[in-house]
C-alpha positions as CSV (number, residue, x, y, z in Angstrom):
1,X,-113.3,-27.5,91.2
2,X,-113.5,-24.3,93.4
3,X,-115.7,-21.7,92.4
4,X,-114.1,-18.4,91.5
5,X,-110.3,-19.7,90.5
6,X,-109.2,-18.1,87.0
7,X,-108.0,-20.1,84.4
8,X,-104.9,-19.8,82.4
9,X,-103.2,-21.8,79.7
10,X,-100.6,-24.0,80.8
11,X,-98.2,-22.9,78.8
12,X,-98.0,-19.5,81.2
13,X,-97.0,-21.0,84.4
14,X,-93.9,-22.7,82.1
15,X,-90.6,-21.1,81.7
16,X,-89.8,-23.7,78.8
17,X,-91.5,-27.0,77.6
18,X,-89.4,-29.2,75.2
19,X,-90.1,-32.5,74.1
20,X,-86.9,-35.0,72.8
21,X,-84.4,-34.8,70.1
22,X,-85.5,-37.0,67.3
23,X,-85.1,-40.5,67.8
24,X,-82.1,-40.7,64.6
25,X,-80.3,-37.7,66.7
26,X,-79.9,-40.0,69.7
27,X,-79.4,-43.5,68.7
28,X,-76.8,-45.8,70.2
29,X,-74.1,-45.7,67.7
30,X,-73.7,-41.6,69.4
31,X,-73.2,-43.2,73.1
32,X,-69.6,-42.5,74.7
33,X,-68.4,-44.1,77.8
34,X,-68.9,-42.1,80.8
35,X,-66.3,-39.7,81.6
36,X,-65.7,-35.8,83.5
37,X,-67.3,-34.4,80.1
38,X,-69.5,-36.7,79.6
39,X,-73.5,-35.2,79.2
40,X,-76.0,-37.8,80.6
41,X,-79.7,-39.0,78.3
42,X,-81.9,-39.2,80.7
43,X,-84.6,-41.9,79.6
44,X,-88.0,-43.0,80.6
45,X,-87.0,-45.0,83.2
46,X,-85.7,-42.3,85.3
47,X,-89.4,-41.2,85.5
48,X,-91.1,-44.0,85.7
49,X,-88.8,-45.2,89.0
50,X,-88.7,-41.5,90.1
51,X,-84.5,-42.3,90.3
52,X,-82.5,-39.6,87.9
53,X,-79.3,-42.5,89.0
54,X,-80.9,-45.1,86.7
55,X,-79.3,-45.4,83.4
56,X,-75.7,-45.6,81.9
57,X,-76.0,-43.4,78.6
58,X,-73.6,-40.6,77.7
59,X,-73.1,-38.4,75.0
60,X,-70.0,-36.4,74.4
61,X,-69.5,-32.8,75.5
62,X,-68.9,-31.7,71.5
63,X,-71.9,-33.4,70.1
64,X,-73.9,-32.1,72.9
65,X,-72.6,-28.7,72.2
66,X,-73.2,-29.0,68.1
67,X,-76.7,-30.7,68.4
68,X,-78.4,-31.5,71.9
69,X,-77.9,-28.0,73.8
70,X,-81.6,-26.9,73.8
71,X,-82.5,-30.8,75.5
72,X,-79.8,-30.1,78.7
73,X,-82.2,-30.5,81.5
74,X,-80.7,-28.9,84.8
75,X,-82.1,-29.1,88.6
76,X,-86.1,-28.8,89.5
77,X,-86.5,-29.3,85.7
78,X,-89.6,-32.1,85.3
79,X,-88.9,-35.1,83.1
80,X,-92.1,-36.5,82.0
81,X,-93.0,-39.7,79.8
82,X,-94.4,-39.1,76.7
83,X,-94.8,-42.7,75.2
84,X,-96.6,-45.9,76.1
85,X,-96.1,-45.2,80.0
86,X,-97.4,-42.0,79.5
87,X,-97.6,-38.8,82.1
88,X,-95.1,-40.2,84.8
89,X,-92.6,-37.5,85.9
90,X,-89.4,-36.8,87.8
91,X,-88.3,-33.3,89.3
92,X,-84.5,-33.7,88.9
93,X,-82.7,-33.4,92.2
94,X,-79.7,-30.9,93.1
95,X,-77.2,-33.9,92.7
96,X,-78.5,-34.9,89.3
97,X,-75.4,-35.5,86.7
98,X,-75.7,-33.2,83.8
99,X,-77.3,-34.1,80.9
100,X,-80.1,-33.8,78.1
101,X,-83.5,-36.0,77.7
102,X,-84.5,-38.8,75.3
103,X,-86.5,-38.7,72.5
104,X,-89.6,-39.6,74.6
105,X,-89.5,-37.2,77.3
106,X,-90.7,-34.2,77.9
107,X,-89.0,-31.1,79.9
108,X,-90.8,-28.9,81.9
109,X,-89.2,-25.6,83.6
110,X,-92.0,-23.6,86.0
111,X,-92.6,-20.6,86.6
112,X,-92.9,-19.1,90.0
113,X,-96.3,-18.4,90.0
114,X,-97.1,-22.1,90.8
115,X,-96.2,-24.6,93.4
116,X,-93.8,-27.8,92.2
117,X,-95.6,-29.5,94.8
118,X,-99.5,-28.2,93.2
119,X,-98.3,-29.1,89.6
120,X,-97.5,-32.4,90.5
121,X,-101.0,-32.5,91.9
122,X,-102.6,-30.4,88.9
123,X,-101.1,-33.0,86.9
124,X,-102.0,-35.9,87.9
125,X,-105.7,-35.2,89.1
126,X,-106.3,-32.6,85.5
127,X,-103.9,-32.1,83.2
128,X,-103.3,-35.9,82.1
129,X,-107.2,-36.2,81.5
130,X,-107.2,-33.9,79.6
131,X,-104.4,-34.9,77.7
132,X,-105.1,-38.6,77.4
133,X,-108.4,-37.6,75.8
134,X,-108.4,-37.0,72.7
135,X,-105.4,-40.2,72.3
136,X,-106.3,-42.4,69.2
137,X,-103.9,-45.3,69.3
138,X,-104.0,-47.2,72.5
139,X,-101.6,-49.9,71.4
140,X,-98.8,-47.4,71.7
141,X,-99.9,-43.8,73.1
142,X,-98.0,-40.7,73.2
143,X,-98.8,-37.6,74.9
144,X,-99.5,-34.5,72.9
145,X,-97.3,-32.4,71.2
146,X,-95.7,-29.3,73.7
147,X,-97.4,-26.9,71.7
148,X,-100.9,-28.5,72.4
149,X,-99.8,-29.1,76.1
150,X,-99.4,-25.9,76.5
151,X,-103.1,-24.6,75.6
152,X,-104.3,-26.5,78.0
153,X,-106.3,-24.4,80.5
154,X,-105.7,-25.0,84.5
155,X,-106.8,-23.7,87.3
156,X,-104.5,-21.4,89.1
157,X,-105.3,-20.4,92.4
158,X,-103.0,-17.6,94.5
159,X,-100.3,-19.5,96.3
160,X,-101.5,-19.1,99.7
161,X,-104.6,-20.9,98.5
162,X,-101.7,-23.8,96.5
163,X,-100.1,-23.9,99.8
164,X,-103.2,-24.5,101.6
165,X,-104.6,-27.3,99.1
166,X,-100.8,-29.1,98.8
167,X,-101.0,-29.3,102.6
168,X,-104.0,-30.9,102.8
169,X,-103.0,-33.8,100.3
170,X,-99.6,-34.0,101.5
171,X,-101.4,-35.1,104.9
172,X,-103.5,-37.7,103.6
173,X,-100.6,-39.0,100.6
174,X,-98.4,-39.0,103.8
175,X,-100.8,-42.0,105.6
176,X,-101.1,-43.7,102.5
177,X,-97.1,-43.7,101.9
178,X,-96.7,-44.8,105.8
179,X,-99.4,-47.8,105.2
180,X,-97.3,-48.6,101.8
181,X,-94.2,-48.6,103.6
182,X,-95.8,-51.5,105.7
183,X,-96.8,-53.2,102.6
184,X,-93.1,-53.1,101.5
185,X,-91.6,-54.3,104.6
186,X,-93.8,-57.3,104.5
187,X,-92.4,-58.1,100.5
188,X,-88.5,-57.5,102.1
189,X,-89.6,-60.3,104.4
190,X,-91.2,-62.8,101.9
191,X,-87.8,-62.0,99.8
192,X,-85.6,-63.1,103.2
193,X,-87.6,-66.0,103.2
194,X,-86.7,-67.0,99.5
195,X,-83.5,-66.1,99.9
196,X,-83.2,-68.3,103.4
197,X,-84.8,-71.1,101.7
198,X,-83.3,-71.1,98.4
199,X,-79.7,-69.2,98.6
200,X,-78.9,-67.1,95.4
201,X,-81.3,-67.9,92.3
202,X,-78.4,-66.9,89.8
203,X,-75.7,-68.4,91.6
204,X,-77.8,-71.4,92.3
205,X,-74.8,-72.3,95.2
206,X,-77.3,-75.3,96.5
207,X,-77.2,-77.0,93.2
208,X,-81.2,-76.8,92.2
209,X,-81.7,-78.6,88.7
210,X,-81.9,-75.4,86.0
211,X,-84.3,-75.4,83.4
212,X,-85.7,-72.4,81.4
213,X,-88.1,-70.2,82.3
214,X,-90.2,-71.1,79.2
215,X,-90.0,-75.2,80.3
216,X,-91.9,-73.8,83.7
217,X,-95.0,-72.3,82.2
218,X,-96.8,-70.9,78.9
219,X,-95.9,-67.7,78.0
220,X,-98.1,-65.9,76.1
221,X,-98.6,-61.9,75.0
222,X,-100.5,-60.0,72.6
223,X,-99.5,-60.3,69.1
224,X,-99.2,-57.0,67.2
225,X,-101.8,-57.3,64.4
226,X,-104.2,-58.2,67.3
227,X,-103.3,-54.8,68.7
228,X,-106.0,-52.1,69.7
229,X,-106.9,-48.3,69.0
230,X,-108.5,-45.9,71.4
231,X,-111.9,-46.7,69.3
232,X,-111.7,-50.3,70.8
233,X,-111.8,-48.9,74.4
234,X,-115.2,-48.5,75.8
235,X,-116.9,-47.6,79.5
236,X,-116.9,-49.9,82.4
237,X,-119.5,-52.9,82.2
238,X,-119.2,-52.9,78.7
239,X,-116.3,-54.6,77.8
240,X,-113.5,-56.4,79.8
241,X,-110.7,-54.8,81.8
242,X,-107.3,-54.5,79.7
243,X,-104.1,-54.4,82.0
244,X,-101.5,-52.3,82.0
245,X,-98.1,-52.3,84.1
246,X,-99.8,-49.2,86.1
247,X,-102.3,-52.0,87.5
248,X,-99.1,-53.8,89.7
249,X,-98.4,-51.5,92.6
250,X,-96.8,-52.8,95.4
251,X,-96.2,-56.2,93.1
252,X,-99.8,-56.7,93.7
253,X,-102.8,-57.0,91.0
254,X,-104.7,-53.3,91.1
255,X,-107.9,-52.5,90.2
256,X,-108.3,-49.5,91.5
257,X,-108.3,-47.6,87.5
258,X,-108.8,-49.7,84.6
259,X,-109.3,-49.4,81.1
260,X,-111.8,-51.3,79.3
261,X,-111.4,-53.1,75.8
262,X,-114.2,-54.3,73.6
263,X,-115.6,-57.7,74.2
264,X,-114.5,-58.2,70.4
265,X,-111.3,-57.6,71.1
266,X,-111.4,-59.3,74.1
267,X,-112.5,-62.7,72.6
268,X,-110.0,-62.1,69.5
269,X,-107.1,-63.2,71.7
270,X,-108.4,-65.6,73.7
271,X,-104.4,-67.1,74.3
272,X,-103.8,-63.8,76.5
273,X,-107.3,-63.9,78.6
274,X,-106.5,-63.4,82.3
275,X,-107.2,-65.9,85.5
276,X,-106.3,-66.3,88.6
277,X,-103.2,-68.0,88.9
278,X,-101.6,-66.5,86.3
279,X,-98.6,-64.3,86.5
280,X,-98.4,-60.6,84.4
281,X,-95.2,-59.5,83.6
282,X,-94.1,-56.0,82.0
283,X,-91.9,-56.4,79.1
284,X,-91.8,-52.8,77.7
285,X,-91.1,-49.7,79.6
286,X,-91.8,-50.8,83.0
287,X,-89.5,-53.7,82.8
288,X,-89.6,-56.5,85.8
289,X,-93.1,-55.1,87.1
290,X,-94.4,-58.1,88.0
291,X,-97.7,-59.6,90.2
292,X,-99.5,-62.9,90.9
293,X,-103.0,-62.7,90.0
294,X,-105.1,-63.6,93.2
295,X,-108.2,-62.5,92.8
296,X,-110.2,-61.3,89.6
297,X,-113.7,-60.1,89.7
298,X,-114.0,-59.8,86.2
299,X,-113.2,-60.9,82.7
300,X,-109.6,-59.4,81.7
301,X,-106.7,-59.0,79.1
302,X,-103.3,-57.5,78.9
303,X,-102.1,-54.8,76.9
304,X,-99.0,-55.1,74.5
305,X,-96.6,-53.9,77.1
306,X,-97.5,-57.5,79.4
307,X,-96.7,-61.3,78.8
308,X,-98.7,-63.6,80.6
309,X,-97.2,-67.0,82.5
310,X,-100.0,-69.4,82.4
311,X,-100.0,-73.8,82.9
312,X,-97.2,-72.9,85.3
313,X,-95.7,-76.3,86.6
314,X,-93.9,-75.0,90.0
315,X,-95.0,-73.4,92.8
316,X,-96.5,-70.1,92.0
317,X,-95.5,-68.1,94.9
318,X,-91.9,-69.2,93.8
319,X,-91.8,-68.4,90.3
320,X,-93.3,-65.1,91.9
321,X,-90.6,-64.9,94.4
322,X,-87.5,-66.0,91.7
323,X,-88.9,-63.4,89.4
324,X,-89.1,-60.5,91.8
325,X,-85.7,-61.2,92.8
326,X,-83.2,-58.9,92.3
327,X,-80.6,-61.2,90.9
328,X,-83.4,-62.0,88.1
329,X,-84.0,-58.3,87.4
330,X,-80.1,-57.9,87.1
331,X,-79.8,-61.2,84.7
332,X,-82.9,-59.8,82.5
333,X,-81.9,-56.7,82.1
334,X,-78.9,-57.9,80.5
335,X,-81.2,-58.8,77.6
336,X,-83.3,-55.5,77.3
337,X,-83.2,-53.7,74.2
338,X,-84.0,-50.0,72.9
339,X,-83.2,-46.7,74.2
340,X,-86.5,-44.6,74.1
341,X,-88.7,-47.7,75.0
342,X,-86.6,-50.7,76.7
343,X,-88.3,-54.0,75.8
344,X,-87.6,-57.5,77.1
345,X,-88.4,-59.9,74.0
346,X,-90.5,-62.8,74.5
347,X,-88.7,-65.5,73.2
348,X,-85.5,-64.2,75.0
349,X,-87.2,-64.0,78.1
350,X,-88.6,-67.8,77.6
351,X,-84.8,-68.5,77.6
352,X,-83.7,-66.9,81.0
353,X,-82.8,-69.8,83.5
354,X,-84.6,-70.4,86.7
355,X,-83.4,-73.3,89.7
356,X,-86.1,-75.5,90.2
357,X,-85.6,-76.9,94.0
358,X,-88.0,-79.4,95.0
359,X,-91.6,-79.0,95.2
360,X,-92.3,-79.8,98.6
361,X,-90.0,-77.2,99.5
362,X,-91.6,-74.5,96.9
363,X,-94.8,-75.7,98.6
364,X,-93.0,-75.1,102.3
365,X,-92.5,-71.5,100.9
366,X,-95.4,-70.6,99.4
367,X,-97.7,-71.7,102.8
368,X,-95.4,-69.2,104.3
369,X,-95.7,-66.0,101.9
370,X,-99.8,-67.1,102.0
371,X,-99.3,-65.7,105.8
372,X,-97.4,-62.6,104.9
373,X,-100.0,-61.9,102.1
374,X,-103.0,-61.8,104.6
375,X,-101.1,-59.3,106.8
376,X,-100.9,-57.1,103.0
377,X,-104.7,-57.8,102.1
378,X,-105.3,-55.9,105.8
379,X,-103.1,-53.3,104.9
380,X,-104.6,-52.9,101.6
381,X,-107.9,-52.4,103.0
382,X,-106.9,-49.7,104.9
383,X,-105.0,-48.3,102.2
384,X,-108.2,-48.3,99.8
385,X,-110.1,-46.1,102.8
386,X,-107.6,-43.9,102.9
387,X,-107.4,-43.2,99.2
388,X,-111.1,-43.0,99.0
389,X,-110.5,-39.8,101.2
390,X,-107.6,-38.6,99.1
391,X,-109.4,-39.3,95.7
392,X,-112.5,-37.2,97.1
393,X,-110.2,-34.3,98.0
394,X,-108.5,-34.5,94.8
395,X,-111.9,-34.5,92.9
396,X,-113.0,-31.2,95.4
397,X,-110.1,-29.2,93.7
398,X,-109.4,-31.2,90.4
399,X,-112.9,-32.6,89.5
């Protein structure tokens, strides 16, 4: 942190901060098909994919009038999660479609007196430390109420000296996005490959036998009276790492930040311990996230949001491959439930079909993406360089 910037409660570089309607206020039985005077709810998703498009739910133009007025969220307005994926945020474009946030969002309308550009910064490297703090129940967190949001005390700098600082990590975030851009090309070529091999997974036009996704592999997930608090979390090396779907980026295992669960709880659900060769998959909130593990250094769990695939009996690059396809995201999501917090069910997601071609030619594909995933681990490791510079800048004017 600089020496000699002021301090000032959040809550005075905000025009407005609102959290959602209450959850009974916005239920489904309210939805109306889209029309000219329609109002759109804008739902976690939309912040988590940083896409205001996503999501099909309308409310009429009366009820919006009689009840959801003070939730209308307009251009530059922040959207930002406030449960289980917590502190992700949108800035609404221009072209946004009118409409009002869910129950587990949070608006945010700034002031001038600080950069959109330094919030998002301030945010991410302060204010959600801050927030996340003082967070009791880890099995399903939610951020602070506005009120307390607000008395948060930031650093505010002049905005010559916001300019100055958003430059700086706009340089170095701008290598890193160039690098992941590289990283994704490589993951629309591995998908080519799948498709080349294997045609449509849902159409299944070469005729693969079908069997269920639950006859290919174990699927296990942490069962809610085994769930955790924020007084079972504990420091690095004491305890074992506990994922979470902000661990997959780039549809690869991260370790960069971890939590850390007890080694009680750890050994409590032994069913949902982590190895290599298993594959995580997001079931709540971040739906479809979704990563081979490769390589673990340590001992690891999931959190409740994950289901793990373990005793797989296909290839695992292509269960990888079928599952990151985007005809399987479109088939899943046809099963997703919940409005605030979407969640694929287990034992619906057990049922979902996969093609099983034969294994010599899963085998054929997976020697292939093993190439492709080499070129990544490169990338990656100049990726991780890279961020090491942008996390010591961010700790210079954050820390």
């Amino acid at each position: 942190m600089k020496e000699g910037w002021t301090f000032t409660p959040f809550e005075d570089v905000c025009v407005s901060m609102t959290k959602g309607p209450f959850g009974s206020d916005i239920k489904k039985s309210l939805y109306v098909p889209k029309s000219a005077d329609t109002y759109k709810v804008y739902i976690q998703v939309n912040a988590i994919e940083k896409d205001a498009s996503l999501g099909e739910y309308f409310i009429s133009k009366e009820y919006f009038n009689s009840k959801m007025s003070r939730f209308e969220v307009k251009p530059n307005d922040y959207i930002i999660t406030c449960d289980g994926t917590l502190g992700r945020y949108l800035r609404l474009p221009p072209t946004m479609e009118r409409g009002i946030i869910s129950a587990s969002l949070l608006r945010i309308t700034l002031k001038t007196n600080i950069l959109p550009r330094f919030f998002e910064y301030l945010w991410d490297g302060y204010i959600m430390s801050r927030l996340t703090s003082d967070i009791r129940n880890s099995a399903l967190v939610h951020l602070p109420s506005a009120t307390k949001i607000g008395k948060v005390l930031i650093p505010l700098p002049s905005i010559a000296e916001q300019e100055h600082i958003v430059a700086e990590l706009d340089l170095l975030q701008g290598i890193i996005d160039k690098q992941k851009a590289q990283l994704k090309e490589l993951d629309t070529l591995a998908q080519s490959l799948f498709y080349d091999m294997f045609g449509d997974p849902v159409e299944n036009e070469k005729g693969w036998e079908i069997k269920t996704i639950g006859e290919t592999c174990t699927i296990k997930g942490r069962i809610g009276f085994r769930g955790y608090t924020r007084e079972d979390l504990v420091e690095e090396g004491e305890g074992a790492i506990t994922l979470s779907p902000s661990n997959i980026v780039n549809d690869a295992l991260d370790l960069t930040k971890c939590s850390y669960i007890s080694w009680y709880k750890y050994e409590e659900s032994p069913e949902i311990k982590i190895f290599e060769g298993d594959i995580i998959y997001a079931k709540t909130a971040s739906i479809g996230k979704v990563a081979l593990v490769r390589h673990l250094p340590c001992e690891a769990t999931i959190n409740p949001q994950f289901i793990v695939l373990k005793n797989i009996n296909c290839d695992k690059e292509f269960l990888l491959g079928y599952l990151k396809s985007a005809e399987f995201k479109a088939l899943a999501n046809t099963i997703v439930r919940g409005v605030a917090i979407p969640t694929l069910s287990q034992a619906n997601f057990a049922l979902l079909p996969i093609p099983v071609p034969p294994l010599t030619l899963q085998q054929s594909f997976a020697t292939k993406v093993k190439a492709i995933e080499h070129q990544k681990a490169s990338i990656n490791a100049s990726i991780a360089e890279t961020q090491k510079l942008f996390d010591y800048t961010m700790d210079k004017y954050f820390g």
